[in-house]
N, CA and C of each residue as an Amber inpcrd file, in Angstrom:
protein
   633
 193.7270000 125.4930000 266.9430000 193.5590000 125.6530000 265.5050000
 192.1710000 126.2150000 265.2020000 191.9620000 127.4760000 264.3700000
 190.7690000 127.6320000 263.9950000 190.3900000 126.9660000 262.9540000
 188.8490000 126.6380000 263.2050000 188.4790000 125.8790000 262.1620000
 186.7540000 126.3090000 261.3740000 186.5410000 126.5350000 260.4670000
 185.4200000 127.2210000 259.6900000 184.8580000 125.4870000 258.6670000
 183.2750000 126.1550000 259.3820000 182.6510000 124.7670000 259.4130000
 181.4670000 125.6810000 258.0980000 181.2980000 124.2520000 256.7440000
 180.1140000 125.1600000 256.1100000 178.8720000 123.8640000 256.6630000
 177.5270000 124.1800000 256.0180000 176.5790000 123.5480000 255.7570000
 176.9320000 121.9400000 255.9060000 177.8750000 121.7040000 254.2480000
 178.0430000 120.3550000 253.9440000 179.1950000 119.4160000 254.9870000
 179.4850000 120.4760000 255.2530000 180.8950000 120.0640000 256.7080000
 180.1200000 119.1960000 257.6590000 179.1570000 119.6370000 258.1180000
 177.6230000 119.6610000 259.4440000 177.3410000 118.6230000 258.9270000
 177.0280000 118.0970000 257.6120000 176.4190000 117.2540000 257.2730000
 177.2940000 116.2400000 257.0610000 178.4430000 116.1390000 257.0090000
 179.5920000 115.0470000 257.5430000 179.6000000 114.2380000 258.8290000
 179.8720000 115.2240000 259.6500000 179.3080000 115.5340000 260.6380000
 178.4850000 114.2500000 261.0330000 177.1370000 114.7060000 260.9060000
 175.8480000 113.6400000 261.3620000 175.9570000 112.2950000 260.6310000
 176.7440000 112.5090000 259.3300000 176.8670000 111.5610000 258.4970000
 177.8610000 110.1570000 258.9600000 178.9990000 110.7020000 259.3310000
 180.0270000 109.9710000 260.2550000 180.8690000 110.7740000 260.8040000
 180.8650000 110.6750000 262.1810000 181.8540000 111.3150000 262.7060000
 183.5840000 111.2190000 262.3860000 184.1580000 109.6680000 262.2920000
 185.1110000 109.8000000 261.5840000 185.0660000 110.2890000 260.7840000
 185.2000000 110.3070000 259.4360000 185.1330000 110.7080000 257.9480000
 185.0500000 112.3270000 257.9280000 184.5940000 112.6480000 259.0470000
 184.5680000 114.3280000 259.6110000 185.7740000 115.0240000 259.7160000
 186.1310000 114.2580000 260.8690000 187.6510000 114.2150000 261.6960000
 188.4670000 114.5340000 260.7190000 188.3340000 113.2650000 259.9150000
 189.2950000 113.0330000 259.0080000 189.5460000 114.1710000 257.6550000
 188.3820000 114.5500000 257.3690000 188.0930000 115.7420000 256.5300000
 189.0920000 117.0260000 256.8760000 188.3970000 117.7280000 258.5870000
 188.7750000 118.5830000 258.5480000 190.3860000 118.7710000 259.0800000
 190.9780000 117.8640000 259.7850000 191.8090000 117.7890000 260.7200000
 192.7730000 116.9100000 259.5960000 192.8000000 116.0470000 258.8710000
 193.5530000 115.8630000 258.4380000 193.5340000 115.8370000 256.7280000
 192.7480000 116.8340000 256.0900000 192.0770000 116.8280000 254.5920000
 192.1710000 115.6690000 254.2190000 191.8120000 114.7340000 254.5950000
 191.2800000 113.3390000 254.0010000 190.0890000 113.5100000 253.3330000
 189.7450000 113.3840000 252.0200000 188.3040000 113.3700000 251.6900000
 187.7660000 112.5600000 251.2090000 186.5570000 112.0190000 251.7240000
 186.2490000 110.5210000 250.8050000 186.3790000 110.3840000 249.2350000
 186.7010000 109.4070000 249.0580000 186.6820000 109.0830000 246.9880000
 185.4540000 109.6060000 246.9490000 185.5300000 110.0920000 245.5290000
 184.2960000 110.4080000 244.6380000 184.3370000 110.1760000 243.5370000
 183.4020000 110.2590000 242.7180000 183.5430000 109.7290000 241.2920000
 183.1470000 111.5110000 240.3610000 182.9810000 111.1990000 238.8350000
 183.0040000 112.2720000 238.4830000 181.9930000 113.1230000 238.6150000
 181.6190000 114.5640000 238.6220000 180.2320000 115.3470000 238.6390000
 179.4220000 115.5670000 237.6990000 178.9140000 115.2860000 237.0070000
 177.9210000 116.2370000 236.1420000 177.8070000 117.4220000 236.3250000
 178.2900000 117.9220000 235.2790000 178.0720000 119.4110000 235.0660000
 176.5020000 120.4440000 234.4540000 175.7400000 119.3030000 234.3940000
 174.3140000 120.0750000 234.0570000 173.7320000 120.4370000 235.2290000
 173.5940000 120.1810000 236.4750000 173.6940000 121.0960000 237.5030000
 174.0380000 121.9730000 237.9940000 175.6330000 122.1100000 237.4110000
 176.1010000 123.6870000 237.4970000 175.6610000 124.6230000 236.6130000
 175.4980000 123.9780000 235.3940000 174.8480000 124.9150000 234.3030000
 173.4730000 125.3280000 234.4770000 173.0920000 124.4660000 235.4620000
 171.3610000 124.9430000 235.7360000 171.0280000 125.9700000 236.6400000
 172.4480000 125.6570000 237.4720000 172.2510000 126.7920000 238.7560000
 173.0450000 128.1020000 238.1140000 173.4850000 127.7500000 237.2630000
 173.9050000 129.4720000 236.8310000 173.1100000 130.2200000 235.9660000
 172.1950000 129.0350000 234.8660000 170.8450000 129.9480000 234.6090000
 169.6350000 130.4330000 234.9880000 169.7960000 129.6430000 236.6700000
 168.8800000 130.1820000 237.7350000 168.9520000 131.1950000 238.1400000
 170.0420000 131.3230000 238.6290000 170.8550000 132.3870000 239.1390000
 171.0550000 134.3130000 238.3080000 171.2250000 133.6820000 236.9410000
 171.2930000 134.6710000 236.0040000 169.6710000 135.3840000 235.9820000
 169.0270000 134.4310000 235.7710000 167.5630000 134.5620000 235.8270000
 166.8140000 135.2600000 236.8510000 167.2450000 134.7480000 238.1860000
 167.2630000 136.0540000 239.1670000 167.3110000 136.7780000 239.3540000
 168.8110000 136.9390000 238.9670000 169.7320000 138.1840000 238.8310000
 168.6510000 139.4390000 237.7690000 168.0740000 139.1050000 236.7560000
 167.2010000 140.0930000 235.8820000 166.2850000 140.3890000 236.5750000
 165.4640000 139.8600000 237.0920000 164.2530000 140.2340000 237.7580000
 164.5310000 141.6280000 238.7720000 165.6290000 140.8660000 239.8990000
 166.0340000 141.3860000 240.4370000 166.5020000 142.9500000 239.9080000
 166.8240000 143.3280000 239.4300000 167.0910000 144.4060000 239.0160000
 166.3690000 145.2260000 238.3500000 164.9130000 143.8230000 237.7410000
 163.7100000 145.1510000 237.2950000 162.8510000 145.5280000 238.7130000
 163.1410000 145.1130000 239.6100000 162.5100000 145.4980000 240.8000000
 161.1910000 143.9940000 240.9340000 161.4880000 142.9820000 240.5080000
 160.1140000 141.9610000 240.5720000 160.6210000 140.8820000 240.8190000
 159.9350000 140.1860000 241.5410000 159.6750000 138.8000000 241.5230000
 159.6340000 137.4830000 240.2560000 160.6040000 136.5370000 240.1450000
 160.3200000 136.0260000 238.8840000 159.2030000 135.3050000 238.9530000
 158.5700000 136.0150000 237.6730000 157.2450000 134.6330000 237.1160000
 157.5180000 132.9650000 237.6570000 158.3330000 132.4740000 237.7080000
 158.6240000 131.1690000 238.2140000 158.1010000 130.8540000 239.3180000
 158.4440000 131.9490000 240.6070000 157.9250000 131.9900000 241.5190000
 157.2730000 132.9790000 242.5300000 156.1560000 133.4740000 241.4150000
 155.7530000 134.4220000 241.4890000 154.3370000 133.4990000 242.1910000
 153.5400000 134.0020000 243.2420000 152.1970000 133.6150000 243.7900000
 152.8450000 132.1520000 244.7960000 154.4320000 131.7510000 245.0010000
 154.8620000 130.6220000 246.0720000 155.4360000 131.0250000 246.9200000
 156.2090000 132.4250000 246.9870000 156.8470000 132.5030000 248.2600000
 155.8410000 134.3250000 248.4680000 156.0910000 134.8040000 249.8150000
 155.3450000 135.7160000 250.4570000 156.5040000 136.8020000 250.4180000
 156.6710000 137.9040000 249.7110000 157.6870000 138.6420000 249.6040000
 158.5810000 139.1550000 248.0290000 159.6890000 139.6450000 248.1600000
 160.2720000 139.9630000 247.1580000 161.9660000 139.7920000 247.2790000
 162.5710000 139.8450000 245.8600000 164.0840000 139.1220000 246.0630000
 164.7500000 140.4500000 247.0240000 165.1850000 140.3040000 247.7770000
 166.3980000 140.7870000 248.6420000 167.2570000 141.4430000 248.1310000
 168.2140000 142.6990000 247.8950000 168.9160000 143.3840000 247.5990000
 169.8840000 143.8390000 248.4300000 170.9900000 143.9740000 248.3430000
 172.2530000 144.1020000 249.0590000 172.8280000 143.1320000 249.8410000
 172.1650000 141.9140000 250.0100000 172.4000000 141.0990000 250.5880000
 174.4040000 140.1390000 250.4210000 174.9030000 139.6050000 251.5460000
 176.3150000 139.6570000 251.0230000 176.2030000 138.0100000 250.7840000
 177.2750000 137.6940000 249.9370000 177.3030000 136.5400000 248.8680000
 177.7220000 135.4480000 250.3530000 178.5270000 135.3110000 251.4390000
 178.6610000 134.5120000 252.1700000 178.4460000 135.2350000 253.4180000
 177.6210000 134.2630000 254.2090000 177.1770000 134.3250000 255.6720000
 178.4500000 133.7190000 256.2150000 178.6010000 134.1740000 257.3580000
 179.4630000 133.9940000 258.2530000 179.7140000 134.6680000 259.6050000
 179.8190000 133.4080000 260.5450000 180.0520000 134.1780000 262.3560000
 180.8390000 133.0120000 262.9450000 181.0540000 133.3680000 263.9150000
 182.2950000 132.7600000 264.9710000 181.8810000 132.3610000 266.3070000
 182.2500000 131.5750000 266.2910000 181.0460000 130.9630000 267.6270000
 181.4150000 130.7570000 268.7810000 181.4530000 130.9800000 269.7930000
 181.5540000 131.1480000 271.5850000 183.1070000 130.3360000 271.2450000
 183.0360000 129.3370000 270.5580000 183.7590000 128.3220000 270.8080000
 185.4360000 128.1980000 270.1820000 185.1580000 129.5670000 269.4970000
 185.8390000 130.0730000 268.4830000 186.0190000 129.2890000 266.7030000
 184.8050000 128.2710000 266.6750000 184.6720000 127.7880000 264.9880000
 183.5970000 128.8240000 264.3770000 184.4610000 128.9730000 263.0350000
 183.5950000 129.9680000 262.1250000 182.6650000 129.0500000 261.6890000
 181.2110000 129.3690000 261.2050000 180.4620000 128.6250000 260.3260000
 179.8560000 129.5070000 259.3780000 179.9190000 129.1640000 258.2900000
 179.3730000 130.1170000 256.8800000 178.5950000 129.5000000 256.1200000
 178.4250000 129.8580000 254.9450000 177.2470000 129.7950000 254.0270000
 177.2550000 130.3840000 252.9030000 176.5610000 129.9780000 251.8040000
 176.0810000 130.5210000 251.0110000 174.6540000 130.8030000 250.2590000
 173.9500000 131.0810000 250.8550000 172.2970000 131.0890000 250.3090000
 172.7350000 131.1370000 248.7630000 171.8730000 130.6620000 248.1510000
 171.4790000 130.8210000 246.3680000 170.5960000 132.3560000 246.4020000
 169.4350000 132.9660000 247.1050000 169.1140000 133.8770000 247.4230000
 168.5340000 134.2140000 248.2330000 167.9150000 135.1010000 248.7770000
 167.4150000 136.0610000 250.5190000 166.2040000 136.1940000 249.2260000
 165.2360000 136.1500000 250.3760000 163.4730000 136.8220000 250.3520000
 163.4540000 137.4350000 250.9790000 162.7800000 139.0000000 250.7260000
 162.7570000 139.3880000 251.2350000 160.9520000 139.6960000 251.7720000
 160.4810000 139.1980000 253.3020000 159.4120000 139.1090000 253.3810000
 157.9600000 140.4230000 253.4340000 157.1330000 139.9260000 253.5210000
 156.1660000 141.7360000 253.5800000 156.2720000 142.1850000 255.1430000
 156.7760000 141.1470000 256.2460000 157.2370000 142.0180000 257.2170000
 158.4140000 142.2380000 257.5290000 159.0990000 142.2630000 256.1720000
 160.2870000 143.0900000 256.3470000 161.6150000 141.9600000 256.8550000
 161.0950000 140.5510000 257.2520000 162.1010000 139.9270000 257.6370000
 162.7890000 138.9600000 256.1580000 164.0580000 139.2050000 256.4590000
 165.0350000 138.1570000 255.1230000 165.1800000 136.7390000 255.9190000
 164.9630000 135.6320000 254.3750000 165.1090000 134.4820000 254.7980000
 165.8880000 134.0100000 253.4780000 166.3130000 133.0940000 253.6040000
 166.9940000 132.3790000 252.9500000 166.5060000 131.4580000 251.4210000
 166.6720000 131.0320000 250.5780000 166.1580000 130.6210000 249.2170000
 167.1290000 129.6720000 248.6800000 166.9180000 128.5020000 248.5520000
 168.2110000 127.6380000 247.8430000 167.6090000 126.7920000 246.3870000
 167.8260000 127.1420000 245.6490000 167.7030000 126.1530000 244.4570000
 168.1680000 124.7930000 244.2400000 167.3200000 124.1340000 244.2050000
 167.7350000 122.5400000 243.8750000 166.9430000 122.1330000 242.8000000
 167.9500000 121.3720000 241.8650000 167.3650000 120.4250000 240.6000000
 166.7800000 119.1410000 241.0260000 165.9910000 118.4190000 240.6280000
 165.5260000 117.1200000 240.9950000 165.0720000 116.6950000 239.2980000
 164.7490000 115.2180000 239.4900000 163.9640000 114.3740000 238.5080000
 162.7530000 114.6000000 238.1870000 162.1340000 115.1820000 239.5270000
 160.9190000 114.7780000 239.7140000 160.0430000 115.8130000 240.9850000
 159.1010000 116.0680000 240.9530000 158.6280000 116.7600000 242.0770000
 158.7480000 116.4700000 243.4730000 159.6340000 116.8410000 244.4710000
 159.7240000 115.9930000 245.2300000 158.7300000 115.9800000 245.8940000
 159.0390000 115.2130000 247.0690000 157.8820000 114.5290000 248.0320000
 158.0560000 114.8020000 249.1410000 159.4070000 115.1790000 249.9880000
 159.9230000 115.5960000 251.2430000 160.5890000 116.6150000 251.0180000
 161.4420000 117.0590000 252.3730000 162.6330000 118.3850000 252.1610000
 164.0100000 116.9940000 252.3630000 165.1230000 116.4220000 252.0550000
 166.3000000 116.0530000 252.2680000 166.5810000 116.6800000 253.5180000
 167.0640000 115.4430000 254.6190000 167.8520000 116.0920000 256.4930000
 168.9710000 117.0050000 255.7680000 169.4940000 116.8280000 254.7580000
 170.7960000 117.7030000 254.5960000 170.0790000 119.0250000 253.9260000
 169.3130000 118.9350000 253.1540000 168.6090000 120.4180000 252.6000000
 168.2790000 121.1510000 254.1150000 167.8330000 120.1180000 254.9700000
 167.3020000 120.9170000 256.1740000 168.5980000 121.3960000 256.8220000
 169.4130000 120.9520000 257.1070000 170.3620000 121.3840000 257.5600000
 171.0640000 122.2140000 257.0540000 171.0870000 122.5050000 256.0950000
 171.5890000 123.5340000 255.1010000 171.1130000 124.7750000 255.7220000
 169.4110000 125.0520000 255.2100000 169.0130000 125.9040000 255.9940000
 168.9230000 126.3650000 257.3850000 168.8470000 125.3060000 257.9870000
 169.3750000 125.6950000 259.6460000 170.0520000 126.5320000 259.7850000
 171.3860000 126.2400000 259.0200000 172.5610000 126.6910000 259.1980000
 172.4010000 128.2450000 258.9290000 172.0570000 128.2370000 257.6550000
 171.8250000 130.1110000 256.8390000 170.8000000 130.8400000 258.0490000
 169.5530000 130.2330000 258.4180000 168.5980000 130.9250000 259.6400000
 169.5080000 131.4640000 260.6790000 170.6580000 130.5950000 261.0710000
 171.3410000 130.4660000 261.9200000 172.3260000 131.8340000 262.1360000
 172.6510000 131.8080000 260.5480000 173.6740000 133.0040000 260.5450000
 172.8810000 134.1540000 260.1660000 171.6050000 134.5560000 259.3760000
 170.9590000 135.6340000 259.5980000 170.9430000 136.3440000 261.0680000
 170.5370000 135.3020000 261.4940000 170.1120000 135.9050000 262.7950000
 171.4060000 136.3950000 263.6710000 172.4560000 135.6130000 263.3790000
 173.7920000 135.9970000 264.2940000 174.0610000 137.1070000 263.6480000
 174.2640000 137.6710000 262.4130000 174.5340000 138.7600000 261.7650000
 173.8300000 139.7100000 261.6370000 172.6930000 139.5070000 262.5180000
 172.0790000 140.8410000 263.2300000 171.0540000 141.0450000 262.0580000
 170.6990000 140.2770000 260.8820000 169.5710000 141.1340000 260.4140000
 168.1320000 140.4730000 260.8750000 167.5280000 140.8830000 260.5860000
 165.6830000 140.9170000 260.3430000 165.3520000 139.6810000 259.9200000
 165.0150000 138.7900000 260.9530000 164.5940000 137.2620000 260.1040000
 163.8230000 136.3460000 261.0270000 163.3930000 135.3900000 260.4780000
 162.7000000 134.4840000 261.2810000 162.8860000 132.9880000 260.7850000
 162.0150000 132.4380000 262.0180000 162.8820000 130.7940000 261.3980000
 162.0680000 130.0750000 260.3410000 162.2970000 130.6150000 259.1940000
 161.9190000 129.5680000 258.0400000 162.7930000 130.0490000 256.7120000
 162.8440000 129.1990000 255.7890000 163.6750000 129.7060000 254.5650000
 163.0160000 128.6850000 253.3990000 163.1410000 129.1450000 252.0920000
 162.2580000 128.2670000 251.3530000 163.2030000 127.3710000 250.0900000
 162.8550000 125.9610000 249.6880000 163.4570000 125.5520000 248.9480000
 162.7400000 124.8900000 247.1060000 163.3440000 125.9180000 246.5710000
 162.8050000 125.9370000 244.7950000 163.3760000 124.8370000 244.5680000
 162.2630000 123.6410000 243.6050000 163.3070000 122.5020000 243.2440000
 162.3260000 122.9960000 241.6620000 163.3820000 122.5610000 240.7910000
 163.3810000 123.0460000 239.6700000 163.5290000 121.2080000 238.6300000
 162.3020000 120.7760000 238.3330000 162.5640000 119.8360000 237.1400000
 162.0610000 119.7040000 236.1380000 162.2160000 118.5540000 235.2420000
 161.4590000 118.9560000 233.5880000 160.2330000 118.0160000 233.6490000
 159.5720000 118.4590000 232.3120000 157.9130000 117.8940000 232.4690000
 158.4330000 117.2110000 231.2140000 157.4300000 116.0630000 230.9070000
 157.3260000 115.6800000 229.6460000 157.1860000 116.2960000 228.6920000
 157.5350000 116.0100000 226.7130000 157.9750000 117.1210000 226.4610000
 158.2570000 116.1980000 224.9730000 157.8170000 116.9860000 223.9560000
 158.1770000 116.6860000 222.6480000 160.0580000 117.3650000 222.4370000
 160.7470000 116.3070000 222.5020000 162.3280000 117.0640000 222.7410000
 162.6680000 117.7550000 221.8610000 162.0860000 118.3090000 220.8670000
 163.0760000 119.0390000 219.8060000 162.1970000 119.9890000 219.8670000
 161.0760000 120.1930000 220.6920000 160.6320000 121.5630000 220.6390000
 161.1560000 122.4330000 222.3540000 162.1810000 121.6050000 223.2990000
 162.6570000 122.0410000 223.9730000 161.9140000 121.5780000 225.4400000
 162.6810000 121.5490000 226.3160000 161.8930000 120.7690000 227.8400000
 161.9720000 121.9050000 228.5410000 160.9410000 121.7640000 228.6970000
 160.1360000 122.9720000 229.8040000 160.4980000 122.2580000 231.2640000
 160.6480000 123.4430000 232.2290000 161.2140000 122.5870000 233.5420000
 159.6960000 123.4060000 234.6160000 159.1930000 122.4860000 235.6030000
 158.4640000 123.0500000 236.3700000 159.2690000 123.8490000 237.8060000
 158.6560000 124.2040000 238.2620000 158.7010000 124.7480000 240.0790000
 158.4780000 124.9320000 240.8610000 158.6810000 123.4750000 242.0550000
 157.6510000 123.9790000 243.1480000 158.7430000 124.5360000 244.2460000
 157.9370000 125.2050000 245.3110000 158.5730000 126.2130000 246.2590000
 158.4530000 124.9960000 247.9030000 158.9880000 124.5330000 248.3550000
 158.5820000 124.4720000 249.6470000 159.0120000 124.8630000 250.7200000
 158.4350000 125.6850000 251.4660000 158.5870000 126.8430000 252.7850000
 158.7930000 125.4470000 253.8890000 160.1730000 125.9050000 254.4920000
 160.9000000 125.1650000 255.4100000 161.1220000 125.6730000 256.7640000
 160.6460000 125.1800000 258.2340000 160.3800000 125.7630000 259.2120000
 161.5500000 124.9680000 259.8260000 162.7710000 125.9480000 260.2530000
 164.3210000 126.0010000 260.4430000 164.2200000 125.9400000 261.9820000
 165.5320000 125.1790000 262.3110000 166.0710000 124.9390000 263.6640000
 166.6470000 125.4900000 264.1340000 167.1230000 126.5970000 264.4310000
 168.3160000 127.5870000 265.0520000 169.0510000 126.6240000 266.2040000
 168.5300000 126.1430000 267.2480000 169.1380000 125.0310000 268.4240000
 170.0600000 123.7240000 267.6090000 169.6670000 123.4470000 266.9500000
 170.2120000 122.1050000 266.1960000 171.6630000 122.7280000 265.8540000
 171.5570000 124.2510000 265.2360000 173.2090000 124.3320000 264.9690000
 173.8520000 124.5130000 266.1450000 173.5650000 125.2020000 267.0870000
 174.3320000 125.1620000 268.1990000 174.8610000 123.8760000 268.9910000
 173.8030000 122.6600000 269.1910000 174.2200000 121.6230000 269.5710000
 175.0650000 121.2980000 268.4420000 175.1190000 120.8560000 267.1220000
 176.0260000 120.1470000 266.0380000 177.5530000 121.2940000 266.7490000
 177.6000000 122.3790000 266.0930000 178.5020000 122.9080000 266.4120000
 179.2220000 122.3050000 267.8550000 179.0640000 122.3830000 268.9150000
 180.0700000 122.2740000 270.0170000 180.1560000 120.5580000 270.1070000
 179.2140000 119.7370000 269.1470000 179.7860000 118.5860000 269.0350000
 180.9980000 118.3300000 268.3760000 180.5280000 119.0010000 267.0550000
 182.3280000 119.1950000 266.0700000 183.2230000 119.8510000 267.1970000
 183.6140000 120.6110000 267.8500000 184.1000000 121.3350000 269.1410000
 184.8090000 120.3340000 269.5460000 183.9740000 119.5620000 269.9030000
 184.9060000 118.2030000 270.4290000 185.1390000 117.2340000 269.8810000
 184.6490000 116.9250000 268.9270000 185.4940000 116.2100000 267.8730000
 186.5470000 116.4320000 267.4600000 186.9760000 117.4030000 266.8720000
 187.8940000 118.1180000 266.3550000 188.8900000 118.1590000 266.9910000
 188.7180000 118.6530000 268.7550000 190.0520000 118.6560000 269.3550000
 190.0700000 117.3620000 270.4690000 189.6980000 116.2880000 269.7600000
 189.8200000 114.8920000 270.4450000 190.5830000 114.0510000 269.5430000
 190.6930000 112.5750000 270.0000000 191.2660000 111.7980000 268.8000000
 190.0830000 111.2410000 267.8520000 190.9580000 110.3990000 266.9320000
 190.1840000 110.0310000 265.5040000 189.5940000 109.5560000 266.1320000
 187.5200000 109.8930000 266.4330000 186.8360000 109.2180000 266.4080000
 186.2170000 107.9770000 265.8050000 185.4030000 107.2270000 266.3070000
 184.6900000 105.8730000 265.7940000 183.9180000 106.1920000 264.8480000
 183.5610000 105.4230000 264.1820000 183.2060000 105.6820000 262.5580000
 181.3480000 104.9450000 262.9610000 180.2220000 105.9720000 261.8000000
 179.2600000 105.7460000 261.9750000 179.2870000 103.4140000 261.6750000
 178.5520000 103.1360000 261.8770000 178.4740000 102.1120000 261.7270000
 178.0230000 102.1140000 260.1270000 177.1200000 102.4030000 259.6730000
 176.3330000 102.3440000 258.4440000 177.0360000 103.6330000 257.3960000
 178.3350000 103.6190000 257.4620000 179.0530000 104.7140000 256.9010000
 179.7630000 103.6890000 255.6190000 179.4120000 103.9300000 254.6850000
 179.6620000 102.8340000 253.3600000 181.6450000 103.1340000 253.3830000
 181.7800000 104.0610000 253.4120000 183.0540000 104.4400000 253.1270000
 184.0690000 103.8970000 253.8630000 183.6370000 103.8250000 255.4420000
 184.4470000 103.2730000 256.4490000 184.4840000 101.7200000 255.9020000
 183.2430000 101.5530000 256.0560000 183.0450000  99.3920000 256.1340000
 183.8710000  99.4580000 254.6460000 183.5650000  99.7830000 253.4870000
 184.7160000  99.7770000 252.6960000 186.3140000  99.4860000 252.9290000
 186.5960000 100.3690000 253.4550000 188.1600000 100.4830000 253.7570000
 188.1210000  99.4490000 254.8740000 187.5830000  99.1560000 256.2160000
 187.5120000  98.0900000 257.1140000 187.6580000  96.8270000 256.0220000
 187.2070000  96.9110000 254.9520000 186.9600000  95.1120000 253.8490000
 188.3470000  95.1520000 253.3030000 188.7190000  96.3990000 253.0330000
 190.4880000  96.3890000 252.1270000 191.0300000  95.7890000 253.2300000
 191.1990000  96.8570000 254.5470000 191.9860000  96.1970000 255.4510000
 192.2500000  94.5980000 255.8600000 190.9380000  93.8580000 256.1030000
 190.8380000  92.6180000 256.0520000 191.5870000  92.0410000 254.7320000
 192.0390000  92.5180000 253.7480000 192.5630000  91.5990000 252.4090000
 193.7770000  91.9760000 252.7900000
């Protein structure tokens, strides 16, 4: 069976190996509750916002003097390659930088509360993944990619909340996807693996079972 692995798949993955299994092999997907939609609305006026610059030939003021380079052009909307093993893994960058030596890296927008303080193992892995497929897809790149977190400042509310932006430049694993990958490899074509221990979802359903 072929099977096409993204970012958040990977991050199942490390997360619990059952709950993986179970995902891809048998579309089981854990419960969830509902989304908020002001995140999507934020990433599409990010996005839009880009999108202008981009086309006057500049860098947006936002993050203009944080990353080393300019937005990327022609770049294709999903990464994707096929691996020794025959699993696809893809992607979607939010956007490509393009650097002053000419190499493209990767750009992901994230909302937060607050300025963060670290990069998230799954933000990192995210990018792994995109470094991962630049480079398999043959273009011009190196291992780092940067992550915009975008939140609001204090703020008299009826005159409108201003959101800040910091940039932080992320130094990417290319090896890490290759090992994750041929682990899913064998996951996938083994039986239902054992479930992380500290996997809320499993010990959940383990407590129904007991009733």
């Amino acid at each position: 069976m072929d099977y096409k692995l993204s970012p958040s798949n990977l991050n199942l993955l490390e997360n619990c190996p059952r709950c993986f299994w179970l995902y891809i092999v048998k579309k089981i997907k854990r419960p969830s509750g509902p989304m908020s939609s002001i995140p999507i609305k934020m990433d599409s006026i990010i996005k839009h916002y880009f999108n202008k610059y981009r086309n006057l030939g500049q860098l947006p003021p936002i993050i203009e003097g944080k990353v080393s380079g300019w937005l990327a052009v022609g770049m294709p909307k999903t990464l994707k390659h096929e691996m020794d093993n025959g699993i696809i893994i893809w992607g979607r960058p939010d956007e490509y930088i393009k650097l002053k030596d000419d190499n493209i890296v990767a750009l992901d927008h994230k909302t937060k509360s607050k300025e963060p303080e670290n990069v998230h193992p799954s933000y990192q892995l995210q990018l792994d993944v995109y470094s991962y497929l630049l480079k398999a897809m043959g273009y011009d790149t190196t291992n780092k990619a940067y992550l915009a977190f975008y939140y609001p400042d204090e703020c008299e509310l009826h005159n409108g909340m201003p959101f800040n932006c910091s940039v932080i430049e992320v130094k990417t694993n290319l090896s890490r996807v290759n090992k994750l990958v041929n682990n899913a490899y064998d996951i996938l074509n083994g039986e239902l693996p054992d479930s992380n221990e500290y996997c809320e979802y499993c010990n959940w359903n383990q407590e129904i079972i007991k009733i």
